[in-house]
C-alpha positions in Angstrom: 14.8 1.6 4.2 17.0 -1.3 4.2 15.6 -5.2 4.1 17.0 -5.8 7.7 15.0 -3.1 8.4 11.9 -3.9 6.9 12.0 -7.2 8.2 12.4 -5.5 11.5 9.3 -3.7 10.9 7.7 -7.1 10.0 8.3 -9.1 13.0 5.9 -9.2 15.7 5.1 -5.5 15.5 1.3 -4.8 14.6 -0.2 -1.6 12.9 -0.6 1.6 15.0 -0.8 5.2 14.5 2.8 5.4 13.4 2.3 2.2 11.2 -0.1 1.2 8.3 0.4 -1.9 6.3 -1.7 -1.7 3.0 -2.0 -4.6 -0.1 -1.2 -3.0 -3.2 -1.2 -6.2 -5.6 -1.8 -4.6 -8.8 -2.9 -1.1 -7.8 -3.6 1.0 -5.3 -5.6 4.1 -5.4 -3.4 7.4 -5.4 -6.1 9.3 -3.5 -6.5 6.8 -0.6 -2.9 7.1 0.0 -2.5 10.7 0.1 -5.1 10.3 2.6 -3.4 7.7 4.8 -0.3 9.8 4.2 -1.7 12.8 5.5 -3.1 11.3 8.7 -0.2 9.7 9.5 1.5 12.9 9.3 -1.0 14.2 11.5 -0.2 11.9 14.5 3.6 13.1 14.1 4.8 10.7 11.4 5.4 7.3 10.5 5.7 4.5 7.7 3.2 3.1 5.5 4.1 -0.3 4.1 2.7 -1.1 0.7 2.9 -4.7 -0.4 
């Protein structure tokens, strides 16, 4: 993903099922985002964006 993209991503466009925004500041637990990966996946894809 480019940054113009990303910053696409950031304006004005809230979470859904195709998109998850999660903090990650100093870690962020493996097993929690296998398991937001995998329901993603289930509703046909999408982009998580960790931050």
């Amino acid at each position: 993903m480019t940054p113009k993209e990303l910053n696409a991503l950031l304006r004005g466009i809230e979470e859904d099922e195709h998109l998850e925004f999660k903090e990650a500041k100093r870690y962020f637990d493996f097993e929690k985002l296998v398991r937001y990966c995998v329901a993603i996946a289930n509703e046909g894809g999408g982009k998580i964006i960790l931050g």
